[in-house]
Gaussian input, Z-matrix of N, CA and C with variables (Angstrom, degrees):
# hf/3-21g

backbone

0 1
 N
 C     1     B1
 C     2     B2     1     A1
 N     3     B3     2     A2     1     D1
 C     4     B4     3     A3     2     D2
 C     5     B5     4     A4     3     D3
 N     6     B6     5     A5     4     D4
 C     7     B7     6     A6     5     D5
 C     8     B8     7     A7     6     D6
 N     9     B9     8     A8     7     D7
 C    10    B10     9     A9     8     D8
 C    11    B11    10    A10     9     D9
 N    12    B12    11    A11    10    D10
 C    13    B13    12    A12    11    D11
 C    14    B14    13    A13    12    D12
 N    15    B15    14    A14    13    D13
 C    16    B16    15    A15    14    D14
 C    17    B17    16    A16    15    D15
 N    18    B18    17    A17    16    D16
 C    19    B19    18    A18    17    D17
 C    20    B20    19    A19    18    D18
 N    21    B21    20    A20    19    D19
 C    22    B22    21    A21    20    D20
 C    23    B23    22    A22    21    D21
 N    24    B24    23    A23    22    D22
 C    25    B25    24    A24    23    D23
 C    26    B26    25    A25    24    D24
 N    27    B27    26    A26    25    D25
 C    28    B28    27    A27    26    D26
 C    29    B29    28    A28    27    D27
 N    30    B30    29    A29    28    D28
 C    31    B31    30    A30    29    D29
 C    32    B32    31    A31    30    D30
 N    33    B33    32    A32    31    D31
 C    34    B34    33    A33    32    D32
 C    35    B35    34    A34    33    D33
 N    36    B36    35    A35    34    D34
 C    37    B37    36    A36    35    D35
 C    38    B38    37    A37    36    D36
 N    39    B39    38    A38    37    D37
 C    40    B40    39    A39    38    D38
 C    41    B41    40    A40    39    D39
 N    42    B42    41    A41    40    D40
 C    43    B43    42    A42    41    D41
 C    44    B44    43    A43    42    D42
 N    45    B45    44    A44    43    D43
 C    46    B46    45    A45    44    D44
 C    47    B47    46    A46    45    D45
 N    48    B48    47    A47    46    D46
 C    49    B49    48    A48    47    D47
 C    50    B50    49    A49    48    D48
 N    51    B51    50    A50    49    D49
 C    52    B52    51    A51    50    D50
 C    53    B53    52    A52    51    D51
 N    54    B54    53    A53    52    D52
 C    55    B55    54    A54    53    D53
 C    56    B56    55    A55    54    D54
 N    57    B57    56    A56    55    D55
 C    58    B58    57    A57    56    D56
 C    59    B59    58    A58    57    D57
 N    60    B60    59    A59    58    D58
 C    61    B61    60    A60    59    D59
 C    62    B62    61    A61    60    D60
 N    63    B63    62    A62    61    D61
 C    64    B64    63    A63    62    D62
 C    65    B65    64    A64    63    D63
 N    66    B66    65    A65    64    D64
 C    67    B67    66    A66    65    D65
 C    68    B68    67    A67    66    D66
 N    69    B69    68    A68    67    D67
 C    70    B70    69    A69    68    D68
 C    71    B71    70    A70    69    D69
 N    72    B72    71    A71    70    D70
 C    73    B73    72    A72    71    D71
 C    74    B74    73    A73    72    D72
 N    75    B75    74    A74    73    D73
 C    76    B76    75    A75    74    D74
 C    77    B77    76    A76    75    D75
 N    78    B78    77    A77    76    D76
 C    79    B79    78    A78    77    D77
 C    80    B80    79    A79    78    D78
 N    81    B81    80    A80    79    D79
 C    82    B82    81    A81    80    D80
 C    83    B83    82    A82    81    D81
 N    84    B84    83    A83    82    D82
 C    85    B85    84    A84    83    D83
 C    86    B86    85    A85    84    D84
 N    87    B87    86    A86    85    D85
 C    88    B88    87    A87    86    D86
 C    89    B89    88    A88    87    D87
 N    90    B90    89    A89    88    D88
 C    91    B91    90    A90    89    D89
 C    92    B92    91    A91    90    D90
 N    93    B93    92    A92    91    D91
 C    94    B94    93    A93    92    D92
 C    95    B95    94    A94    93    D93
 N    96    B96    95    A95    94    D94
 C    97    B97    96    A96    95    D95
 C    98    B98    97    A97    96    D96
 N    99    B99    98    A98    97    D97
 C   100   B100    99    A99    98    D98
 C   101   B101   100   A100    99    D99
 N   102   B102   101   A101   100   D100
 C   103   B103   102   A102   101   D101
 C   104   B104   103   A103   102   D102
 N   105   B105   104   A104   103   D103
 C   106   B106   105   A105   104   D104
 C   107   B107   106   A106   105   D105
 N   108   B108   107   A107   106   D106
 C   109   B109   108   A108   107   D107
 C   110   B110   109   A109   108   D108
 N   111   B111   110   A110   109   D109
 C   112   B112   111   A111   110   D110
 C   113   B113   112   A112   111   D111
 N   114   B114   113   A113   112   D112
 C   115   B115   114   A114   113   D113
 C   116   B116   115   A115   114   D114
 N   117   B117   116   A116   115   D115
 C   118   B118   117   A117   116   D116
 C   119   B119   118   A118   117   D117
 N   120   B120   119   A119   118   D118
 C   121   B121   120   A120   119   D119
 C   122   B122   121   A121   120   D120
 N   123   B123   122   A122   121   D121
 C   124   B124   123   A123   122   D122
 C   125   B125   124   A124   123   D123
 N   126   B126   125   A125   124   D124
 C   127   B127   126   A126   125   D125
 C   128   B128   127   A127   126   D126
 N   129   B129   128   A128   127   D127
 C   130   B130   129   A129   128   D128
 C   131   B131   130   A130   129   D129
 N   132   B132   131   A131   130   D130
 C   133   B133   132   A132   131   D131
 C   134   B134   133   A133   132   D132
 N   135   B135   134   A134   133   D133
 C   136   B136   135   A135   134   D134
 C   137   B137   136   A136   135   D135
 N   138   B138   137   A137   136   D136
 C   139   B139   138   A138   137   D137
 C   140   B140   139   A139   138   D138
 N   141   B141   140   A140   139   D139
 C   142   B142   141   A141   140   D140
 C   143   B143   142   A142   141   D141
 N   144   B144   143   A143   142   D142
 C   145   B145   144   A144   143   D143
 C   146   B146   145   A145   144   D144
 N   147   B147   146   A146   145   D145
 C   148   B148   147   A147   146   D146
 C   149   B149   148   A148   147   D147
 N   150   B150   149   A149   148   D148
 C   151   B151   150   A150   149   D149
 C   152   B152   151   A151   150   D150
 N   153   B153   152   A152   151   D151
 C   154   B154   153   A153   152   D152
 C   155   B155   154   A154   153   D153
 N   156   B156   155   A155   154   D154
 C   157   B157   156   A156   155   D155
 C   158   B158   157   A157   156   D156
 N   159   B159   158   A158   157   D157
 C   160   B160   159   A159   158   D158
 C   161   B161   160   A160   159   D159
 N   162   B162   161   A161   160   D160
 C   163   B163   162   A162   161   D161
 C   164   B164   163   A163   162   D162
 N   165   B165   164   A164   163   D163
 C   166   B166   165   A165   164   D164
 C   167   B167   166   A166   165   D165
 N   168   B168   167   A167   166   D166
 C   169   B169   168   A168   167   D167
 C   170   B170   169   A169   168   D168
 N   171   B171   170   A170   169   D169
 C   172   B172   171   A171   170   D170
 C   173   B173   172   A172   171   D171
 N   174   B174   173   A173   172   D172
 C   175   B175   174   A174   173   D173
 C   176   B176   175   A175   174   D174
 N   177   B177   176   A176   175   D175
 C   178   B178   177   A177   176   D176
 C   179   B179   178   A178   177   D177
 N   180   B180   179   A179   178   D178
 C   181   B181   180   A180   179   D179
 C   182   B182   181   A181   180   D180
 N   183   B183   182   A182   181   D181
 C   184   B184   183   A183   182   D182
 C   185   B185   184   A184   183   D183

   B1=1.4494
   B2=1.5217
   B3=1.5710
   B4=1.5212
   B5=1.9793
   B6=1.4846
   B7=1.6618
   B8=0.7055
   B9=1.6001
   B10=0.9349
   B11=1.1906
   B12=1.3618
   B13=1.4180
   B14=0.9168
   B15=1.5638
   B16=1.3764
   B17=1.5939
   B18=1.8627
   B19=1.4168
   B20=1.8172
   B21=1.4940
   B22=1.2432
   B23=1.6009
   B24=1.3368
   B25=1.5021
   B26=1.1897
   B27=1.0238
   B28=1.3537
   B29=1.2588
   B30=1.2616
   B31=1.8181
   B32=1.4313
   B33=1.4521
   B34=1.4955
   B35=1.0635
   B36=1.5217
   B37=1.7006
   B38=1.3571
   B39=1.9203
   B40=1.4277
   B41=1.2867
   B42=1.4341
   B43=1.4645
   B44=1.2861
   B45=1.2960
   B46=1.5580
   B47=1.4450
   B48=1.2129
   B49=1.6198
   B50=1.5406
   B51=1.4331
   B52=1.6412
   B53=1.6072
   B54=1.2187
   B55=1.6240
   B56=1.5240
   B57=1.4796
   B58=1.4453
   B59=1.3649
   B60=1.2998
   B61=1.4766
   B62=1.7678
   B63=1.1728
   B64=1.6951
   B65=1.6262
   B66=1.2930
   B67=1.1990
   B68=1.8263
   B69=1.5660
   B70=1.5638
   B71=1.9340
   B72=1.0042
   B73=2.0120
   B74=1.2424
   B75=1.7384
   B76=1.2322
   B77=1.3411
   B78=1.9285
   B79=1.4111
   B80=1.8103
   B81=1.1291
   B82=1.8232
   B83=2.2049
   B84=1.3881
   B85=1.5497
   B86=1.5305
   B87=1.7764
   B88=1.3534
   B89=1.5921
   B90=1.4605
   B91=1.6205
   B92=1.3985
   B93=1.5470
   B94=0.9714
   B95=2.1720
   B96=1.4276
   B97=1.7754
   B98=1.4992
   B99=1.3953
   B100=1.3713
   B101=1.6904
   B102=1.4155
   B103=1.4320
   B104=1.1373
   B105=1.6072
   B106=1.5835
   B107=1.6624
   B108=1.2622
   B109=1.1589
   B110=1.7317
   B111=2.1971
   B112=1.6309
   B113=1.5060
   B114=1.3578
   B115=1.4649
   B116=1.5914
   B117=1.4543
   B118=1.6098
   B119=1.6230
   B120=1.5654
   B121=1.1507
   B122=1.7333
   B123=1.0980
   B124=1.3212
   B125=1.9630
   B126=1.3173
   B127=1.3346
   B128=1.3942
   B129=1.5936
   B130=1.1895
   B131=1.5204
   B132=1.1445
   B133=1.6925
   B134=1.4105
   B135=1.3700
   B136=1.3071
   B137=1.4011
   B138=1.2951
   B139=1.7118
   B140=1.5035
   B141=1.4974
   B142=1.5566
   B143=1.4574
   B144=1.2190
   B145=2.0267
   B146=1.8529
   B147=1.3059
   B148=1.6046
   B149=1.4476
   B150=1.4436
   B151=1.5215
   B152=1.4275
   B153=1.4456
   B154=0.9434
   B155=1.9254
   B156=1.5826
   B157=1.6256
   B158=1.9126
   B159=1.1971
   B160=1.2686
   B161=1.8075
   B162=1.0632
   B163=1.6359
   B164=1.5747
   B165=1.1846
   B166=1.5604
   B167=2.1372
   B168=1.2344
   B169=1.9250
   B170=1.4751
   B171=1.2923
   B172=1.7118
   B173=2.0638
   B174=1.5063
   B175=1.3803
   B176=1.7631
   B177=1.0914
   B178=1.8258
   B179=1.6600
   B180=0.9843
   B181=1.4510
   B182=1.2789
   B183=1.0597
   B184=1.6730
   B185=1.5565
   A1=110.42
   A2=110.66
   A3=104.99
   A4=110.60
   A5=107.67
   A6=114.50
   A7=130.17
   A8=143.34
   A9=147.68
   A10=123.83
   A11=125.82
   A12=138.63
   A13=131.09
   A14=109.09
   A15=158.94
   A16=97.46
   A17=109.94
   A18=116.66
   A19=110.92
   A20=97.71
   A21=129.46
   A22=103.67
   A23=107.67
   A24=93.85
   A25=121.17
   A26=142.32
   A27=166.77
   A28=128.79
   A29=110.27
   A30=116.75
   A31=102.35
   A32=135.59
   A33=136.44
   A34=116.10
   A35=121.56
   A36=119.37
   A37=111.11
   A38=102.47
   A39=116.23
   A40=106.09
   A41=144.48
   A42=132.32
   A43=95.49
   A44=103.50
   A45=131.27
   A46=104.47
   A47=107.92
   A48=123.86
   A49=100.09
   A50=109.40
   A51=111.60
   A52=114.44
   A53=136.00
   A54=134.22
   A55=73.87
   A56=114.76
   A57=128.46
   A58=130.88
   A59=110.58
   A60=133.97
   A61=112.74
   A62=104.20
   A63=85.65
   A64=110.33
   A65=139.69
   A66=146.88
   A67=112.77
   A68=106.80
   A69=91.76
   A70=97.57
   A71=115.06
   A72=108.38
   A73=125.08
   A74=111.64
   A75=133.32
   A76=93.39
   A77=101.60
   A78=124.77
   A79=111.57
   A80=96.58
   A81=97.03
   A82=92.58
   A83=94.21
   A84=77.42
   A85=110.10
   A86=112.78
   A87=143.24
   A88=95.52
   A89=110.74
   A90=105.78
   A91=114.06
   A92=118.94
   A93=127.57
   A94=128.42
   A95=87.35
   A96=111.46
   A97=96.58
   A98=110.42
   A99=113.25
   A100=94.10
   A101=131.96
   A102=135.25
   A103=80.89
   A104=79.53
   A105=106.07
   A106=116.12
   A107=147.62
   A108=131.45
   A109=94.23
   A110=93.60
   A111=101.86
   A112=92.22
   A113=107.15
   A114=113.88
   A115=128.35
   A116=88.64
   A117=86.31
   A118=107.82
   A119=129.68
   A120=101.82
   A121=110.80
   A122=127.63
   A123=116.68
   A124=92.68
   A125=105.85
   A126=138.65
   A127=98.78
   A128=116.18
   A129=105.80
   A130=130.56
   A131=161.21
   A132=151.49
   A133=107.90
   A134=103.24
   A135=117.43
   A136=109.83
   A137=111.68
   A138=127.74
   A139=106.35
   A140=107.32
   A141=111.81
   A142=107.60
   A143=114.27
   A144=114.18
   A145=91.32
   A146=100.78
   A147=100.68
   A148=106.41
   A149=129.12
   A150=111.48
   A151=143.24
   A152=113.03
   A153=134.42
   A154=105.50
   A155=111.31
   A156=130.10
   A157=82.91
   A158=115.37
   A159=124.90
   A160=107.04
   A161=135.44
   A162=132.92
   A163=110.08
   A164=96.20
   A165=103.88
   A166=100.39
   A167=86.91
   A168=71.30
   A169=136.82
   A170=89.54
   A171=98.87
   A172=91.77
   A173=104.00
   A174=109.01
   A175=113.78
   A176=101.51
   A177=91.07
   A178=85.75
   A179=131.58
   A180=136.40
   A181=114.14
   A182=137.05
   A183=153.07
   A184=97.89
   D1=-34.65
   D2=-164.00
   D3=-84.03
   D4=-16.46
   D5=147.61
   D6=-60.21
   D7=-52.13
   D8=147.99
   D9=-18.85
   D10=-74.35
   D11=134.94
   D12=28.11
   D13=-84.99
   D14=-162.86
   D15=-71.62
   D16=-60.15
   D17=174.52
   D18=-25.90
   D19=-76.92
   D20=-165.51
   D21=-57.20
   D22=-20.18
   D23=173.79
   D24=-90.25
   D25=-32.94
   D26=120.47
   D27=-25.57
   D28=-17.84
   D29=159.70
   D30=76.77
   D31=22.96
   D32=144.26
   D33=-52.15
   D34=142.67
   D35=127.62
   D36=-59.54
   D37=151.15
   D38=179.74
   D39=-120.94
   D40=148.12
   D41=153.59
   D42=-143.00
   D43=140.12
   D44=-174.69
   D45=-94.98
   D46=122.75
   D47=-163.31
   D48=-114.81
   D49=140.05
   D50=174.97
   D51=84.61
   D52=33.53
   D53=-139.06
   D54=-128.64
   D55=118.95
   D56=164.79
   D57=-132.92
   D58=14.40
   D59=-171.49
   D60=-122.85
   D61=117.01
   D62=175.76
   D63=-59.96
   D64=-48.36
   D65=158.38
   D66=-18.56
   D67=-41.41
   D68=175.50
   D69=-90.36
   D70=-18.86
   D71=164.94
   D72=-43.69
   D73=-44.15
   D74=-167.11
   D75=-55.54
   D76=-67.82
   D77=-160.05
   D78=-55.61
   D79=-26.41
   D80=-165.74
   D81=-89.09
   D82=-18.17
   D83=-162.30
   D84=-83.18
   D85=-19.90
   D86=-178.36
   D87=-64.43
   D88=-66.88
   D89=-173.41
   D90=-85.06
   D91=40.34
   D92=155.04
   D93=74.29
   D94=20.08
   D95=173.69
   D96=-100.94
   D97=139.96
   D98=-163.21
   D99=-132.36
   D100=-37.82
   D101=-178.53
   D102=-95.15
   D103=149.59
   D104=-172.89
   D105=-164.90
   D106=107.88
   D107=-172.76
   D108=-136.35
   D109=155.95
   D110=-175.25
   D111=157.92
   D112=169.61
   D113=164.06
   D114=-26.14
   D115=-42.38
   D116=-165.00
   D117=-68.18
   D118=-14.42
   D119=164.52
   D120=-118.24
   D121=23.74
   D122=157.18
   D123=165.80
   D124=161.68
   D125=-171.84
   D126=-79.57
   D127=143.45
   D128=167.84
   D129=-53.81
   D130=-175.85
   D131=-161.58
   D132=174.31
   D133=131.85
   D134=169.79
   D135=-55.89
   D136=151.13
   D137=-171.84
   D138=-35.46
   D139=-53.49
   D140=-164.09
   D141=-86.73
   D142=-21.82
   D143=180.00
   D144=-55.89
   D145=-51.60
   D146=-152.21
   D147=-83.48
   D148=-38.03
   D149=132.29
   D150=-4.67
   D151=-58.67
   D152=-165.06
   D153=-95.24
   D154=-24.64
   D155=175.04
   D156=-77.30
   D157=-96.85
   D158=-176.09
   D159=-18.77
   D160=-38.69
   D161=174.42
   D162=-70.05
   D163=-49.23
   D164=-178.43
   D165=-57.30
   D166=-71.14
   D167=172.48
   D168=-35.68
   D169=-46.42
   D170=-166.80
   D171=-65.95
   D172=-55.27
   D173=171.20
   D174=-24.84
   D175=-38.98
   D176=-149.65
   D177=-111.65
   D178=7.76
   D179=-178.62
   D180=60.57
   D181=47.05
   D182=177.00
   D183=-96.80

């Protein structure tokens, strides 16, 4: 909470690195951290898998 905080006081962007639990999503989205990257939403990926993940989103409007 007190990074977060700290972000916002100071007029940084924050992104929460390593987040593999929906439970820490909840927590980061509650105290107000909104980027977020880690396991919990996908595996690391070769250039073209995630290319090819990233098309499919934009495709389906997600």
């Amino acid at each position: 909470k007190a990074i977060i905080q700290l972000s916002k006081t100071l007029g940084i962007g924050l992104v929460a690195q390593g987040v593999e639990y929906q439970e820490q999503v909840a927590f980061l989205q509650q105290n107000g951290c909104h980027i977020m990257q880690g396991y919990h939403f996908s595996r690391p990926l070769p250039a073209a898998e995630f290319e090819r993940l990233l098309a499919a989103q934009v495709g389906s409007g997600a």
